[in-house]
C-alpha positions as CSV (number, residue, x, y, z in Angstrom):
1,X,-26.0,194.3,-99.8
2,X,-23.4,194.0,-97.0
3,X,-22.7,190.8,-98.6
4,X,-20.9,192.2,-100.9
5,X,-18.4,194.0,-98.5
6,X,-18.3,191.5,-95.8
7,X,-18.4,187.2,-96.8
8,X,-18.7,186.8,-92.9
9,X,-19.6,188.5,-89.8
10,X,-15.7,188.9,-88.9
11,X,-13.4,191.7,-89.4
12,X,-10.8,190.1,-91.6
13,X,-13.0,189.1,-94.0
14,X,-13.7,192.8,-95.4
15,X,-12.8,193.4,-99.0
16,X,-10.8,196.2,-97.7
17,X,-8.7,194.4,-95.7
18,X,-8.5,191.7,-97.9
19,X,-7.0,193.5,-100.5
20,X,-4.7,195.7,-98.3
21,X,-2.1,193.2,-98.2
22,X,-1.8,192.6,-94.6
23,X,0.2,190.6,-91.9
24,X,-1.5,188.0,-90.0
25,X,0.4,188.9,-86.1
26,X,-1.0,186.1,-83.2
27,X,-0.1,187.3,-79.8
28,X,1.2,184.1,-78.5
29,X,2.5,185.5,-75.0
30,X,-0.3,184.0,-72.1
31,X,-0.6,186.7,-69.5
32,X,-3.7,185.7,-67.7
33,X,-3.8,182.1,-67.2
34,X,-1.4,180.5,-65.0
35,X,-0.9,176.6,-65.2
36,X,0.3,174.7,-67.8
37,X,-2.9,172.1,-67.4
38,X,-5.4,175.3,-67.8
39,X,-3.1,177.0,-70.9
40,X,-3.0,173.5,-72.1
41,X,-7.3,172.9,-72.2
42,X,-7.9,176.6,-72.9
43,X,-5.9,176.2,-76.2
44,X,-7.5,173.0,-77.4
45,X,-11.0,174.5,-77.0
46,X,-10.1,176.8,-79.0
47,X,-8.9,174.9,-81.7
48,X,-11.9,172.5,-81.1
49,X,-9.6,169.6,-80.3
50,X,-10.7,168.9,-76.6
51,X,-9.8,165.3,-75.3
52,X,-12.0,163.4,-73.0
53,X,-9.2,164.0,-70.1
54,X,-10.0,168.0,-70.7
55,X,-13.7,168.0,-70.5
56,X,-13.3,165.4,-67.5
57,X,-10.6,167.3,-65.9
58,X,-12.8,170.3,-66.3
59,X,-16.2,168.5,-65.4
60,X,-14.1,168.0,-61.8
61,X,-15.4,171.9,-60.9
62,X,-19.0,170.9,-61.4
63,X,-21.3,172.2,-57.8
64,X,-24.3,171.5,-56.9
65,X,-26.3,174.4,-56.7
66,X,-27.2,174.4,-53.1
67,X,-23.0,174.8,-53.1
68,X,-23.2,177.4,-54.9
69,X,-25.7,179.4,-53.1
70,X,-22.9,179.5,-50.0
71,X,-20.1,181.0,-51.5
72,X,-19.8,184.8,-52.2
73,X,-18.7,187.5,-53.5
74,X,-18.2,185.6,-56.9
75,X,-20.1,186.4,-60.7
76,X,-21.7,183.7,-62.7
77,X,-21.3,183.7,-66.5
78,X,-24.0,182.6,-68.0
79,X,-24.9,182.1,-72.1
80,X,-28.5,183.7,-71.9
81,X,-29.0,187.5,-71.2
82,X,-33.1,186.2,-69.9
83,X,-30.9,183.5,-67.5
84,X,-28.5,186.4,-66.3
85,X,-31.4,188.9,-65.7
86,X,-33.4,186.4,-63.8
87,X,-30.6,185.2,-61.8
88,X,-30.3,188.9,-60.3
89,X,-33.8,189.8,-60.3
90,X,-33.9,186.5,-57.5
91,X,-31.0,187.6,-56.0
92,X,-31.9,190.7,-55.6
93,X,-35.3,190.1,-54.5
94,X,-33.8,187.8,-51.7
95,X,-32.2,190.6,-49.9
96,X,-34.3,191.5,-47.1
97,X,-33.1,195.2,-47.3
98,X,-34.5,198.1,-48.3
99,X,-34.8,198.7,-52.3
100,X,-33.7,201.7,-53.6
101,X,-34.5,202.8,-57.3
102,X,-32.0,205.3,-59.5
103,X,-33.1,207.3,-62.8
104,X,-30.7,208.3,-65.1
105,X,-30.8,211.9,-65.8
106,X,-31.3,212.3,-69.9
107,X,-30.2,215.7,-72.0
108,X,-31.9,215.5,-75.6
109,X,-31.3,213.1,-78.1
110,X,-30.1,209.6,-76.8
111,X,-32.1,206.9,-77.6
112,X,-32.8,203.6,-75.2
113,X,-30.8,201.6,-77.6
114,X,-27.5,203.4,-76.7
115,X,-28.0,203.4,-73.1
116,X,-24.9,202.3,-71.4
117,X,-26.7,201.0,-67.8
118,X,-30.5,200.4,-67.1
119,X,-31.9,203.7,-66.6
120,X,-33.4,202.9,-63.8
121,X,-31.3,200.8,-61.6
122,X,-33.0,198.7,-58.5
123,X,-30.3,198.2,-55.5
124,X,-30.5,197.1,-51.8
125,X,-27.7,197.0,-49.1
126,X,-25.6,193.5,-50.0
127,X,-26.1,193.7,-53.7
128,X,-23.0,192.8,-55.6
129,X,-22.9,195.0,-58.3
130,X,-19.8,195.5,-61.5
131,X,-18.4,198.7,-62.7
132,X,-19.3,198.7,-66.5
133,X,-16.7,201.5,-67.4
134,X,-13.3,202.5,-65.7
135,X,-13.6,206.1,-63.6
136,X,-13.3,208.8,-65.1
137,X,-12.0,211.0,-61.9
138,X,-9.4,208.8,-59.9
139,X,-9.0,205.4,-60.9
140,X,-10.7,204.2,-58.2
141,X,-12.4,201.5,-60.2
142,X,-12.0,199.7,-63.4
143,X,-15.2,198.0,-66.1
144,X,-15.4,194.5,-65.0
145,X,-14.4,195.2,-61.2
146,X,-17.0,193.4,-58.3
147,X,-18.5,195.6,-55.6
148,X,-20.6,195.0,-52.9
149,X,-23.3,197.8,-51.6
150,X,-23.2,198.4,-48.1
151,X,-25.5,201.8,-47.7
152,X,-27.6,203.2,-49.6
153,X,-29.4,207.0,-49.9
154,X,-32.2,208.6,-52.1
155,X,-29.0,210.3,-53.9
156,X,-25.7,208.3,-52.6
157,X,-24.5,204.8,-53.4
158,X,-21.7,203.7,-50.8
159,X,-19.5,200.0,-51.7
160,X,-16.8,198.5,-50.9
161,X,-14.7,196.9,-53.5
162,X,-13.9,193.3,-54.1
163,X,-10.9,192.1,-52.2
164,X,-10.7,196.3,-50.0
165,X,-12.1,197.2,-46.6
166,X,-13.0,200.4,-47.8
167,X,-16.1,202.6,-48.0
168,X,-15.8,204.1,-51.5
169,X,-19.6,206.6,-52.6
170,X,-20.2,206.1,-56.2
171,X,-19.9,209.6,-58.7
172,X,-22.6,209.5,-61.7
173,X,-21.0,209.3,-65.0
174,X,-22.1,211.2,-68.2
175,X,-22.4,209.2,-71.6
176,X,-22.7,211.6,-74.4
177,X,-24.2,211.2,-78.2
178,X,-22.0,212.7,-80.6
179,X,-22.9,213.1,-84.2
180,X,-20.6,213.8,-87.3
181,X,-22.1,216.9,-90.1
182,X,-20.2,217.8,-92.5
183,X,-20.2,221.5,-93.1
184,X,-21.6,223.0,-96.3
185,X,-19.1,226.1,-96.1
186,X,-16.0,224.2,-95.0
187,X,-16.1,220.8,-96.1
188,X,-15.3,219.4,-92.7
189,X,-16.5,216.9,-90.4
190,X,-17.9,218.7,-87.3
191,X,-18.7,217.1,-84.1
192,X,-22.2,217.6,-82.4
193,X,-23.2,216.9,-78.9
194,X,-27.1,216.1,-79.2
195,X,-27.2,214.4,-76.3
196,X,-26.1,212.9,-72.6
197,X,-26.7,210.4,-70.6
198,X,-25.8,210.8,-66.7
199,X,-25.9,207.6,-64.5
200,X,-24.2,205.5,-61.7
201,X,-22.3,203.4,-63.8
202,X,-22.9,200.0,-62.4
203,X,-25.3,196.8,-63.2
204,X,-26.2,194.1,-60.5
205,X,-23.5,191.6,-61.1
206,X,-24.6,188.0,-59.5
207,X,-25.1,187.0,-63.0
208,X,-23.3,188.3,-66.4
209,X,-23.2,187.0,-70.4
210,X,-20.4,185.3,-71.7
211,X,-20.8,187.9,-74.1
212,X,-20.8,190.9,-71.9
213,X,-17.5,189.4,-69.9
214,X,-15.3,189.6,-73.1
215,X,-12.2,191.7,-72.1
216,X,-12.7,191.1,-67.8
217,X,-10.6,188.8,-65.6
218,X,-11.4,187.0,-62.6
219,X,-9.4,184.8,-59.9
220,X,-13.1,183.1,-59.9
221,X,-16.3,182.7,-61.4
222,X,-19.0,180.3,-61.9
223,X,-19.2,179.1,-65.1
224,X,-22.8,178.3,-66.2
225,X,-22.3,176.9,-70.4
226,X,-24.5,174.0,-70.3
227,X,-26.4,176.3,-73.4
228,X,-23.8,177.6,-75.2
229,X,-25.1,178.2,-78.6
230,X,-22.6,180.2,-80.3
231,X,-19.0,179.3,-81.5
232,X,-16.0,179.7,-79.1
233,X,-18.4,180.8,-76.1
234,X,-17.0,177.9,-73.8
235,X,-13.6,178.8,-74.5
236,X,-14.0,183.0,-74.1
237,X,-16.0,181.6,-70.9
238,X,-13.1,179.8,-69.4
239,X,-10.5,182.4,-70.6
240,X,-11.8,185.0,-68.1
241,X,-10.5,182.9,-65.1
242,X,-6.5,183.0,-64.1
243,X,-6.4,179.1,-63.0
244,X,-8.7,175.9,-62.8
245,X,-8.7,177.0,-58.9
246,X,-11.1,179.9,-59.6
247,X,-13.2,177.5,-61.6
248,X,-17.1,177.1,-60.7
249,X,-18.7,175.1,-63.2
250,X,-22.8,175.7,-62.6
251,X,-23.5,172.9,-65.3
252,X,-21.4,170.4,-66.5
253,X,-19.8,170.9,-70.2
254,X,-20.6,168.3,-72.8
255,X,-18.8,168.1,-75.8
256,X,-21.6,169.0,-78.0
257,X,-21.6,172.4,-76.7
258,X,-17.8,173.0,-78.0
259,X,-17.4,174.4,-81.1
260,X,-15.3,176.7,-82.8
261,X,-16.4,178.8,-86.2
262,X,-14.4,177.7,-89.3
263,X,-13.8,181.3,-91.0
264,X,-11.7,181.8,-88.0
265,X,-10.1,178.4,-88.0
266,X,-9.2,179.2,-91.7
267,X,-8.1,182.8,-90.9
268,X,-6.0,181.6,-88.0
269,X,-4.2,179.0,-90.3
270,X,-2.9,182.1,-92.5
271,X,-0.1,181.8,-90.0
272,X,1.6,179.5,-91.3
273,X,1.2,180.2,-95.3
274,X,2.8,183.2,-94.4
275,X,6.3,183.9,-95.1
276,X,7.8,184.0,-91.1
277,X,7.8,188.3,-89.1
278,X,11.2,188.4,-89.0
279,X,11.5,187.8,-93.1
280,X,8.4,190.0,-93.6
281,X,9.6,193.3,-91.3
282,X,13.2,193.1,-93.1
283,X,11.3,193.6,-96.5
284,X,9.8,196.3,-95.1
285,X,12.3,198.0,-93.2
286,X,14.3,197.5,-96.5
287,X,11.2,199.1,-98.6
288,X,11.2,202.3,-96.1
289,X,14.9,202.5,-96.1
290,X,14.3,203.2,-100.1
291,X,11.6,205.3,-99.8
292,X,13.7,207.3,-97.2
293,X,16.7,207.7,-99.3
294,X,14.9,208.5,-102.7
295,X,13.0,211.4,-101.0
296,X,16.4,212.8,-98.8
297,X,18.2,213.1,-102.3
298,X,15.4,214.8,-104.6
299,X,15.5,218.3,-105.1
300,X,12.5,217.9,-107.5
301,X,9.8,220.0,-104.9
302,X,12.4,223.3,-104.5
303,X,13.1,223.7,-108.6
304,X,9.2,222.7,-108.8
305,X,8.2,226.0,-106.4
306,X,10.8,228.0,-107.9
307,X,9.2,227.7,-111.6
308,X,5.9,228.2,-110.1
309,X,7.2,231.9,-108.8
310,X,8.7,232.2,-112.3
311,X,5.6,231.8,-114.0
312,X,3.3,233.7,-111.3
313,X,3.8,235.9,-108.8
314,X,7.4,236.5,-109.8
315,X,6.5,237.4,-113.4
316,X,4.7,240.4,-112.0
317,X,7.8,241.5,-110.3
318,X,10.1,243.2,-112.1
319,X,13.2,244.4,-109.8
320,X,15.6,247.5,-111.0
321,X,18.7,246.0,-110.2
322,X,20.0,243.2,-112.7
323,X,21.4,241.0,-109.5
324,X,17.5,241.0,-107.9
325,X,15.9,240.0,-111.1
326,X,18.4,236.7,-111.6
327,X,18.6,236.2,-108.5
328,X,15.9,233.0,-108.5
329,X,17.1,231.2,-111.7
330,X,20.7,231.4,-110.3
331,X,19.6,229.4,-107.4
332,X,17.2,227.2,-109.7
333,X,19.5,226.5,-112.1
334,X,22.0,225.5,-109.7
335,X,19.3,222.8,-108.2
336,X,18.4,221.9,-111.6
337,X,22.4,221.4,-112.7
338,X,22.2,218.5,-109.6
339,X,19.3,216.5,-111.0
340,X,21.3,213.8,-113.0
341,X,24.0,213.4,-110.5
342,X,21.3,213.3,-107.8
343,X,19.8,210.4,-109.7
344,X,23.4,208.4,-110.2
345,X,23.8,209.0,-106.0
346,X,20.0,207.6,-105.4
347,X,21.2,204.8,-107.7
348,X,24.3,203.9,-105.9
349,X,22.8,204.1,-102.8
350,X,20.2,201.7,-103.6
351,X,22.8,199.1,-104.7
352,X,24.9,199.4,-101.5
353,X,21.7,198.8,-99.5
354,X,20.9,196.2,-101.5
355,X,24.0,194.5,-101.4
356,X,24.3,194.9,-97.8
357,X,27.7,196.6,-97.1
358,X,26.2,199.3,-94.4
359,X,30.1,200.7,-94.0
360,X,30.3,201.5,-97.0
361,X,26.5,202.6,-97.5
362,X,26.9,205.1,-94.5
363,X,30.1,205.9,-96.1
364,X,28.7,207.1,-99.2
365,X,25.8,209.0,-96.7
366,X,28.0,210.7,-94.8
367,X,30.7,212.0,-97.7
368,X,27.1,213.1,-99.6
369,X,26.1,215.1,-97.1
370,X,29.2,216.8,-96.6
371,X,28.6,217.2,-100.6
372,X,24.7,218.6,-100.8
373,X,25.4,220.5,-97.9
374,X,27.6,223.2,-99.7
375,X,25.1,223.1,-102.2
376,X,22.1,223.9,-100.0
377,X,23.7,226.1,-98.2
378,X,25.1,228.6,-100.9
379,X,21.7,228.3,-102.1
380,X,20.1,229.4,-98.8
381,X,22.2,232.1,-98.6
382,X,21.5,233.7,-102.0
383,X,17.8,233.2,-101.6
384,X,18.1,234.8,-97.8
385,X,20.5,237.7,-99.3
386,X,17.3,237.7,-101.7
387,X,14.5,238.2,-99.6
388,X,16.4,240.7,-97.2
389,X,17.1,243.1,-100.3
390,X,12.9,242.6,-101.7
391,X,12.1,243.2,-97.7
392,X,13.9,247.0,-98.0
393,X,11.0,247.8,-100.2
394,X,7.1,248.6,-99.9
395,X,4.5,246.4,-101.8
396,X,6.5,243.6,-101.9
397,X,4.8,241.0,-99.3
398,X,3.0,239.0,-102.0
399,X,6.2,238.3,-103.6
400,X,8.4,237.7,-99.9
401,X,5.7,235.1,-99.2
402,X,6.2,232.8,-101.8
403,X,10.4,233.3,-101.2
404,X,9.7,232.2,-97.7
405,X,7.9,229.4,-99.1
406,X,10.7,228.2,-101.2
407,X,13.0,228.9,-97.6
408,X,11.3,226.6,-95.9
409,X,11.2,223.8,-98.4
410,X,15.1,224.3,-98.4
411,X,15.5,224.1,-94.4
412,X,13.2,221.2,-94.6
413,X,15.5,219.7,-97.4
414,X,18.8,220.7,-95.1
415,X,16.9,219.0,-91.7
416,X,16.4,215.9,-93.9
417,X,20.2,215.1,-95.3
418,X,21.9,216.4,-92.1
419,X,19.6,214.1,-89.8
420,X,19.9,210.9,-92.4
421,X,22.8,209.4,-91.3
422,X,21.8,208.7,-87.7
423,X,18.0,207.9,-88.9
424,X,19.3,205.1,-91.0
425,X,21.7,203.9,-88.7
426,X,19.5,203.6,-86.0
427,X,17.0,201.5,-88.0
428,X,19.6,199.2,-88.7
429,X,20.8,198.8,-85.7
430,X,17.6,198.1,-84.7
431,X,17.2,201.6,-82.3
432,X,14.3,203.6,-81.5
433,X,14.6,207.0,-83.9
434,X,14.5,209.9,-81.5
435,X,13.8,213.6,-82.7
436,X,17.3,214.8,-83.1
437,X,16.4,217.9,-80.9
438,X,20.2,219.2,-80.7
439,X,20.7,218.8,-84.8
440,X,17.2,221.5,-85.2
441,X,18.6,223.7,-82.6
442,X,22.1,223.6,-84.8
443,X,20.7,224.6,-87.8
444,X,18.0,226.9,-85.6
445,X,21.1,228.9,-84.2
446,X,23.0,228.8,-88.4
447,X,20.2,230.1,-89.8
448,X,19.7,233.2,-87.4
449,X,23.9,233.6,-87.7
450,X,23.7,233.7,-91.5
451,X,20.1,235.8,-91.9
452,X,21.4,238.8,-89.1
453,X,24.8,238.3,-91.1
454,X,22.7,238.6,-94.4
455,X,20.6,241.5,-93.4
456,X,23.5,243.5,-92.1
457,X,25.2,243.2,-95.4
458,X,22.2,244.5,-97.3
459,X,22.1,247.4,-95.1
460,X,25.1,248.5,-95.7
461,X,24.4,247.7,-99.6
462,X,24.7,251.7,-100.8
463,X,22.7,250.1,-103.9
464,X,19.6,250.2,-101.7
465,X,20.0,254.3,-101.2
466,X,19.4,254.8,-104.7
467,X,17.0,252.9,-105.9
468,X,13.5,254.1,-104.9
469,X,11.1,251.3,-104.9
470,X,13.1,248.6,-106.2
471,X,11.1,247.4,-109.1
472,X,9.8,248.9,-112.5
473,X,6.9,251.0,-113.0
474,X,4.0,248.8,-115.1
475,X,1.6,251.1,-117.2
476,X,-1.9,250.1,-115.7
477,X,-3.7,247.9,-118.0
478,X,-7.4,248.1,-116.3
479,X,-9.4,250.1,-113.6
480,X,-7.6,250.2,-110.5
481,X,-9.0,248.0,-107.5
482,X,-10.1,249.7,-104.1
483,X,-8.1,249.3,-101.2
484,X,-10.0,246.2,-99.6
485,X,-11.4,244.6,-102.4
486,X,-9.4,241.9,-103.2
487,X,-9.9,240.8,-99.5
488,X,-13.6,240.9,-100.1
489,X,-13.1,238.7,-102.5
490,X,-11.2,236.0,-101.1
491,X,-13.5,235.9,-98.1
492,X,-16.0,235.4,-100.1
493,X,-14.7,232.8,-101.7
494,X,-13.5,231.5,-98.5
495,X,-17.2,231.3,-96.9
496,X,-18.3,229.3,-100.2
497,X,-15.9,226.7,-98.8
498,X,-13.5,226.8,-101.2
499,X,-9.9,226.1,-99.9
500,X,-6.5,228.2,-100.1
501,X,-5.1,226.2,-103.2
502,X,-9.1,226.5,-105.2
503,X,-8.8,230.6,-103.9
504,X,-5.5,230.7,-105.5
505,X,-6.4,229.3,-108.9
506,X,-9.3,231.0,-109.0
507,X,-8.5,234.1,-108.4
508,X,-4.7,233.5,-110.9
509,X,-2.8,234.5,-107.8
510,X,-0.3,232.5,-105.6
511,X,-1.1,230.6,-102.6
512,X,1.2,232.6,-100.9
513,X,-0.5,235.7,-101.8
514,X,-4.1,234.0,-100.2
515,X,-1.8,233.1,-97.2
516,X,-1.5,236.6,-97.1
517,X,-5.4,237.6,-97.0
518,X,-6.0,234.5,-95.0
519,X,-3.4,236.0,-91.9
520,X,-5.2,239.8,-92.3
521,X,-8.6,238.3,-92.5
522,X,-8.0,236.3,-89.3
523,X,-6.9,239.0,-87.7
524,X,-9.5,241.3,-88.4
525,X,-11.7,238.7,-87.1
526,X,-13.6,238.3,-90.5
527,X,-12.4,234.4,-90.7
528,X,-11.6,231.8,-88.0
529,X,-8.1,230.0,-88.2
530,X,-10.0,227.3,-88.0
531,X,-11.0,227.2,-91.8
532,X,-7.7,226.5,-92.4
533,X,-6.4,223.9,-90.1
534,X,-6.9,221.8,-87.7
535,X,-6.7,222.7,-83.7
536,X,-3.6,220.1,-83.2
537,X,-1.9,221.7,-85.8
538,X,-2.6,225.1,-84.5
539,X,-1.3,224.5,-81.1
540,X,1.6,222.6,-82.4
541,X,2.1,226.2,-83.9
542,X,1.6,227.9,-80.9
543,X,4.0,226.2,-78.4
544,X,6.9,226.6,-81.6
545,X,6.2,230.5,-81.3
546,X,5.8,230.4,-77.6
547,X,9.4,229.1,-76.9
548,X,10.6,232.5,-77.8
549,X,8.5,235.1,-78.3
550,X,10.7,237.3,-80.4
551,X,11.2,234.4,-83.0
552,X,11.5,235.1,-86.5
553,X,8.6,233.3,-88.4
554,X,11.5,231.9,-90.6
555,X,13.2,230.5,-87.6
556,X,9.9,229.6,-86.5
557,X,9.8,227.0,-89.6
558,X,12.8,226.1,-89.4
559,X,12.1,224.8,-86.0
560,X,8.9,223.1,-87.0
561,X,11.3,221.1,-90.1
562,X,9.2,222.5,-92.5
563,X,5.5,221.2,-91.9
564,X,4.1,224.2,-92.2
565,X,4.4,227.1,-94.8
566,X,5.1,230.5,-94.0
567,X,1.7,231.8,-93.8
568,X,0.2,228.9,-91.5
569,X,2.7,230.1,-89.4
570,X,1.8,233.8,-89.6
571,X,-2.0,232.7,-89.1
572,X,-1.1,231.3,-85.2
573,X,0.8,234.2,-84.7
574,X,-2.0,236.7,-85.9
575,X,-4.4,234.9,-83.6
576,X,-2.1,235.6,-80.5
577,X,-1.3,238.9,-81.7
578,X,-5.3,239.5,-81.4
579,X,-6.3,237.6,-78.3
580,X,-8.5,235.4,-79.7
């Protein structure tokens, strides 16, 4: 069935990838081996073209094994797991110390063919032993590391490490079994601990696999490959040792042990059909620069949200004064009036990139800028003028949550054309983009300025002292719904599993408006926040709000460059409002 998914046993030849269009990257950089003799073997062996001067020059390592059995302190990598556990088994048994035995401890469901260690591990003082993970407390040890045990308790393993003088007493470690559910009401992966397994996390060491070694280095080892049987196992073999001086060969290498596996030849030959990095990362460097500079200029999203209010929650909303009620299609119209100069700017961007005059591309940015800005920020003003006059009247949160909505899109819109310039020309002059931290404070500090400066003027508005609710009076149509009920309802539709956006069209109200039950029903404790995103996102939250705690949630937003809406926003701060 596989067969279908996978033509071979390696990675690269998944469909998946296959199709994904990917770049073939070979780390060419030699970091372990040192010698240009050894680099120059290691890489014929793995190209299966070794000469007769490598296998002899190799073959000059060979010991006899009563040589063998005097050195110490030194791992043998064998091809066989049988060989490996028999060569320790006779090692072991050839200590004349005391044997002490150690049971893992195991916690539900973790079945013997996940078990990380033995679970019951033989050891006597003198036993050279390996660290099969790196500690999880202080670094004292790393997976592949040599020990050897010098004392030994019913409950307390003392070594001292390869190449140290020190006593170190090994700490149990605890493997657990996590399994993935997904969650009927939710629709989200959960994560279950059904089991642990606690042991010292060691294995008697005399003897490893090749396989087992993969990823481990050694200044020396004895090499035992007489057997290999699979492809490349002489060559991972050798590549665990630094330099032919650590080299211990335990049988002598033939050349009919030396293979290499021809999918991966083939694979590895993709290197060179391949158009060269350099030409492949400036197409897509060029690509993102595109992408970046079509979605900076495209007002598309704002004018989409503001119909959206139009047609929903807006429509029920009705406002006395004349100003109020335009108020929206003067700001979308003034978006919508941009559209098809937008497009012509996108347009002649492109071609400048294109052509490759940057001057004059950054040129064109930075006069642009200076352009959309007045538009964006007349715009923000009105719409801040607009929800500070809705906000001096009751029953009106509904409505101020979707404006907030279309406020942050805006900021969002302002961070993206204010912070383009230096983006782009840091990519081209080939700089690492850092988060423009002083630019967010800037607009952070504007915002607050022009809202307080908004706010005042609407207070002082003597408009505001006549008009009693603000909006017109609608003639009931239907049997009026009890205070609570349409909380009920969204919970309810909340516990089915059912999202914000399904809520919303469900029930023909705005996602703002659920927002709005989403923040009450949190707070009341009938919901947790996390329903409705994920804990990273919620503590990214949290440390925005934290930073000052009498933050605006608009300010809060803006700080955040527009993630996250309005009401995600008001959810955090309902949860630190409760203590939960």
């Amino acid at each position: 069935m596989l067969r279908n998914i996978y033509r071979s046993v390696w990675f690269f030849e998944a469909q998946a990838l296959q199709q994904s269009g990917f770049v073939y990257i070979e780390l060419d950089k030699i970091f372990r081996q040192q010698g240009d003799k050894f680099i120059r073997i290691l890489n014929n062996l793995r190209n299966n073209t070794p000469s007769e001067d490598d296998i002899s020059e190799l073959n000059k390592h060979f010991l006899l094994e009563n040589e063998i059995g005097k050195l110490d302190e030194v791992v043998t990598l064998t091809t066989h797991n049988h060989k490996a556990d028999k060569m320790n088994g006779a090692a072991l048994q050839g200590l004349k110390t005391k044997e002490f035995i150690y049971s893992a401890e195991l916690d539900g469901d973790f079945p013997p063919s996940m078990y990380p260690v033995e679970e019951s591990i033989s050891l006597k003082v003198g036993a050279q032993i390996m660290f099969i993970k790196n500690d999880s407390s202080d670094g004292a040890y790393f997976n592949g590391k040599l020990a050897k045990v010098v004392r030994l308790e019913s409950d307390k393993i003392a070594v001292i490490m390869a190449g140290e003088k020190t006593e170190y007493v090994l700490k149990k470690e605890k493997w657990e079994n996590r399994k993935y559910v997904l969650d009927e009401t939710s629709k989200e992966l959960e994560e279950d601990i059904v089991g642990s397994f606690t042991q010292y996390p060691v294995k008697l060491a005399w003897a490893i696999t090749v396989h087992k070694s993969q990823g481990l280095t050694f200044d020396k080892a004895i090499i035992d490959v007489g057997q290999a049987f699979a492809a490349g196992q002489v060559y991972v073999a050798l590549s665990r040792l630094r330099s032919l001086d650590g080299l211990i060969l335990g049988t002598k290498i033939s050349p009919s042990v030396i293979s290499s596996d021809s999918n991966v030849t083939s694979f590895s030959q993709r290197k060179d059909e391949q158009p060269p990095l350099s030409e492949l990362l400036d197409k897509a460097q060029q690509e993102y620069i595109e992408r970046l500079l079509a979605q900076t200029f495209d007002f598309r999203d704002i004018i989409d949200q503001l119909l959206s209010i139009k047609k929903g929650a807006a429509a029920k909303t009705e406002f006395e004064d004349e100003t109020m009620r335009a108020a929206l299609d003067i700001i979308r119209e003034a978006f919508e009036k941009e559209v098809a100069n937008t497009n012509g700017f996108r347009s002649q961007l492109m071609r400048l990139l294109r052509d490759g005059v940057r001057d004059q591309l950054i040129e064109r940015i930075e006069k642009g800028t200076a352009y959309y800005m007045v538009l964006i920020q007349k715009n923000s003003r009105l719409l801040l003028t607009h929800i500070a006059e809705v906000s001096q009247f009751s029953k009106t949160r509904t409505y101020l949550n979707t404006l907030e909505e279309v406020d942050a899109s805006i900021v969002k819109k302002q961070t993206q054309i204010r912070s383009l310039q230096v983006t782009l020309e840091s990519i081209l002059d080939g700089k690492e983009i850092e988060p423009n931290k002083a630019l967010v404070k800037k607009i952070s500090i504007e915002r607050e300025t022009m809202i307080n400066a908004v706010a005042a003027e609407v207070k002082a508005n003597p408009k505001f002292s006549k008009l009693k609710t603000g909006r017109k009076r609608k003639t009931s149509t239907g049997p009026k719904t009890e205070k609570g009920e349409t909380y009920k309802k969204t919970l309810a539709l909340f516990k089915e599993g059912q999202t914000i956006d399904d809520v919303a069209e469900k029930r023909g109200l705005s996602v703002g408006t659920i927002e709005s039950h989403a923040v009450k029903l949190i707070a009341a404790g009938e919901i947790d926040i996390d329903h409705f995103m994920d804990k990273d996102d919620a503590q990214e939250i949290a440390k925005a709000i934290a930073k000052d705690s009498n933050e605006s949630t608009s300010s809060v937003v803006g700080y955040l460059k527009g993630r996250f809406t309005y009401g995600q926003v008001r959810m955090v701060q309902a949860v630190i409002r409760s203590g939960s």
